[in-house]
N, C-alpha and C positions, 0 to 999 in steps of 0.2 A: 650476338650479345643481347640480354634481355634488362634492358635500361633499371627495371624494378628491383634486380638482382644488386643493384650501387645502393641504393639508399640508407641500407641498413648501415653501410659504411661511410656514410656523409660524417658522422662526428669524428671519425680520422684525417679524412679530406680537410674538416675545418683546423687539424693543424699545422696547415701553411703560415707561413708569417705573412705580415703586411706594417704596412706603415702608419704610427699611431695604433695597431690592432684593430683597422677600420673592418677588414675582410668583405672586402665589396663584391667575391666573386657570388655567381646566380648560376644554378644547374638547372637548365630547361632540361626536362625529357621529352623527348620524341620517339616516336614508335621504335627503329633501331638505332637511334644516338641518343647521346649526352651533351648540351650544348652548354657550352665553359662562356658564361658574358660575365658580366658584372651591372651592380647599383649604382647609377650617378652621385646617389644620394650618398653612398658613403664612400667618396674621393675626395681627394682634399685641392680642390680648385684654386687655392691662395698658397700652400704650401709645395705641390705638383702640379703649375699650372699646364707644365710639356706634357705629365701624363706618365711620365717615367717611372718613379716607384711604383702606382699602379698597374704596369702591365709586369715589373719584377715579379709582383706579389702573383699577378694573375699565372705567369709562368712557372715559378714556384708551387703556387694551387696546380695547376695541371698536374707536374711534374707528383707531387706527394699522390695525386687520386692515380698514377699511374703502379706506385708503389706499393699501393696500400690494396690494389685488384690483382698486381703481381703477386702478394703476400695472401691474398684469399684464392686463387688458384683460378683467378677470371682471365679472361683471353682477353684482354683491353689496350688498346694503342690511342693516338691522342692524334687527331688530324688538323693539324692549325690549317684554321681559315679566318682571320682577321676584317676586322670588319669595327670601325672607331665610331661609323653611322647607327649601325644597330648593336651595338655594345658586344662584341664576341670578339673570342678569340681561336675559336676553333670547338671541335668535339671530339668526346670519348667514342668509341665508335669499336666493333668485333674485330678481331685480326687472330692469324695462324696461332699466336702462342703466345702466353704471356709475357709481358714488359720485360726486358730484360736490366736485371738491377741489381745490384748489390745489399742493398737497404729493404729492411722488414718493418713492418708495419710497428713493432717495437721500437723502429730507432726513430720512427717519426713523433712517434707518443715521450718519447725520450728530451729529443731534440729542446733548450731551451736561449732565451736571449737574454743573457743576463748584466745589469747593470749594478754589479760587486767588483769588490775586491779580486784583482787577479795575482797568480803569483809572479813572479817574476822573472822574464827571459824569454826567450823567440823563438819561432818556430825553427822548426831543423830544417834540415835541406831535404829528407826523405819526406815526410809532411808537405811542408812548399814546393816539391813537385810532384806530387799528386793533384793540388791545386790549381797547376799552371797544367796539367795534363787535360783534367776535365775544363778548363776554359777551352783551351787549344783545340777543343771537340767542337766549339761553336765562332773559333776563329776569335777568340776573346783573349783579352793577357790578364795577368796576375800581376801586380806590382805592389811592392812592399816598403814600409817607411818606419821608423822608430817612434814609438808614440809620443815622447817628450817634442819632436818636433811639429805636433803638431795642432799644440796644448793653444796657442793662440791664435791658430785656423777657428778652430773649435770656439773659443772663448768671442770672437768675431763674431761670428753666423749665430750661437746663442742671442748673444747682443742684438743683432738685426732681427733676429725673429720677436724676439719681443717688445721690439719699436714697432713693430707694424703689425696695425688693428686686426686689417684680415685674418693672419698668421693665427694672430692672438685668439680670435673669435673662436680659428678651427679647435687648436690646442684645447681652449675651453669645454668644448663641445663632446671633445673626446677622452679628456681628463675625469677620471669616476678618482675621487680623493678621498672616500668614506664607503664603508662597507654597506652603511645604510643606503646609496647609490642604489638603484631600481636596477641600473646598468650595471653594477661590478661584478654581476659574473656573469656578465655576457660579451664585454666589448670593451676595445678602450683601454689607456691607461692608468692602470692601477698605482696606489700607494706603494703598495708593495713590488709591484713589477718594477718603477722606480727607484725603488730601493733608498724611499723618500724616511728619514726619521720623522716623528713628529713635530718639530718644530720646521721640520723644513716642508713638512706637507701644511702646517698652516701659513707660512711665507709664500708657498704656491698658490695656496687660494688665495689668499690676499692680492698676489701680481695679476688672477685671473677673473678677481674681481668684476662686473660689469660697472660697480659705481666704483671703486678703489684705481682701476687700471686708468683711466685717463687723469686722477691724480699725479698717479707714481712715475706715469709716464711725462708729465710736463713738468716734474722737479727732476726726473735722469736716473726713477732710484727703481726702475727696473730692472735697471742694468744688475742690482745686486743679486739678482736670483741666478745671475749665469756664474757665479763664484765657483760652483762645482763642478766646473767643463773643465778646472786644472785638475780634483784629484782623478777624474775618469782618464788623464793620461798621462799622468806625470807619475810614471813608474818605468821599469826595464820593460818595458811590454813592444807589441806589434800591431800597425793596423795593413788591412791589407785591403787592398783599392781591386776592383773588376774592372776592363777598361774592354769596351769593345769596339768595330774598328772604325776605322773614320766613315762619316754619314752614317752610322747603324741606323735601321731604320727601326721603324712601331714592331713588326715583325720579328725582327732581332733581338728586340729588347726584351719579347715575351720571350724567345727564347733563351736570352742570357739570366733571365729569371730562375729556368727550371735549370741552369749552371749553378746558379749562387747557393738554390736548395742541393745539388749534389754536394759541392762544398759546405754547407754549413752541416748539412750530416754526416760528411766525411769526418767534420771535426771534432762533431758532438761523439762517433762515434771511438775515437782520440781519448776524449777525456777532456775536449776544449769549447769552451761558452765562446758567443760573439754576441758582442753591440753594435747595431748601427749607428753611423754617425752623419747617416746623407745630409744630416743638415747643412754640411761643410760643402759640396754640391748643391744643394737647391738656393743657396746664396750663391748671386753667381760673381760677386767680387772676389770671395773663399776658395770658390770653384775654377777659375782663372792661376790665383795663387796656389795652393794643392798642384794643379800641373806644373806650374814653374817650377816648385819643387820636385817632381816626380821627371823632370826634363821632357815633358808633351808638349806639343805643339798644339793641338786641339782642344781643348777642354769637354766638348761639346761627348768625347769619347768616355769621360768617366761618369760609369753607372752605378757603383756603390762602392761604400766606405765601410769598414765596421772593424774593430777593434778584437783580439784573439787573444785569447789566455785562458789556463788553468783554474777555474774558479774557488776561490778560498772562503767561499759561504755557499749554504745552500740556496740554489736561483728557482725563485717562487716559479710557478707554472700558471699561463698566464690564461686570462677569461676567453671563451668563445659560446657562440650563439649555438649551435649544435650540439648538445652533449650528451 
């Protein structure tokens, strides 16, 4: 494999997802590898402090750069070698024949996260096990719940998040709320990726205020910005949880990453948008509750959350550093 031969593909690489659209992962090249680490700088330490969305995403990023050298006719495999000390997760590296996938480089450029309007109804059973097939490839389950139940999981963990400063500080940091943002089409959550109107994108600034928030926060009226975690679920919809298995490790989780990317473009390739909703996980009161409902015993097993449907607007396509 000749490492020079990827670069030219790095802005397909860059559309993996991540959490906030941090995209923390770093492509060293080496003479015959590609080494997959990631930026400290752009993790969210208050929001992941276990680290877990972060190595989704990073597995996820693997998993698309493996797609995307299938789809340009490169012989590329991906050798996880983990490593939390020097920030990797493994490398792109030559092998017999290319990636074996079903997914072209179109469906990754395709692929989006949309926080609209869905229509209404649940996935079938032909769909849901496809789902449950590519988990069961990494020893992972699939489990499903009706979205209306889980409108005050959701409306909780909002809440929590924007009681607490850290949290707040991150969200700020990675919030671009205006086009004139230096950052909005590089990074970060946009206005629109949000699917914020403008009155509700200046209520956001306001909560994210650095002089405004420690007002809003010591009268309780932060609370009012999480009002719209009821219409994200309170429809005929579905969310569907990834669980992997008890102790999963760092290792694991990178790879239950490049699982969640097969599934999310199995569904895009469907016709179906997904939102994440890990916020109801990274609160671990939420994250406790969610299990009880789901009947688990462990909590410690559920690696993502995100919400599935048919999208009835069109879902903006979101900024990346690469382009």
């Amino acid at each position: 494999m000749k490492p020079d031969a990827l670069r030219e593909l790095e802005p397909d690489f860059w559309r993996a997802p991540s959490a906030h659209n941090t995209q923390p992962w770093v492509l060293r090249h080496h003479e015959e590898t590609v080494e997959i680490g990631w930026d400290p700088a752009r993790t969210l330490p208050a929001l992941d402090p276990a680290g877990r969305d972060l190595r989704l995403a990073l597995g996820a990023f693997a998993e698309t750069c493996l797609i995307v050298c299938a789809d340009a006719g490169l012989n590329v495999g991906f050798r996880q070698d983990h490593s939390e000390t020097d920030h990797r997760i493994g490398h792109l590296a030559g092998a017999d024949g290319p990636y074996t996938t079903p997914f072209t480089t179109q469906d990754v450029r395709a692929r989006r996260t949309g926080r609209v309007a869905y229509a209404p109804g649940r996935l079938d059973a032909a769909v849901t096990g496809r789902l449950e097939k590519l988990a069961a490839e990494e020893k992972a389950e699939v489990l499903r719940i009706p979205c209306r139940r889980l409108i005050e999981l959701l409306r909780d963990a909002d809440r929590h998040l924007f009681a607490t400063p850290p949290i707040v500080r991150e969200l700020r940091a990675w919030t671009r709320l205006a086009p004139d943002d230096p950052r909005y089409e590089q990074d970060g959550l946009t206005d629109r990726t949000l699917g914020l109107s403008r009155w509700e994108t200046r209520g956001l600034r306001a909560a994210l205020s650095p002089r405004l928030y420690p007002v809003l926060r010591r009268l309780g009226l932060t609370r009012r910005f999480v009002t719209a975690s009821r219409s994200l679920l309170d429809h005929d919809g579905e969310v569907v949880v990834l669980a992997g298995r008890p102790g999963c490790s760092e290792a694991e989780q990178v790879a239950a990453g490049r699982v969640l990317m097969r599934q999310w473009l199995t569904l895009s390739t469907l016709g179906y948008t997904t939102h994440p909703l890990s916020q109801i996980i990274d609160v671990e009161t939420t994250k406790q509750r969610l299990a009880r409902l789901l009947g688990m015993d462990d909590p410690s097993r559920l690696l993502s959350v995100f919400r599935v449907g048919r999208p009835l607007a069109e879902v903006p396509r979101s900024a990346r550093l690469v382009a």
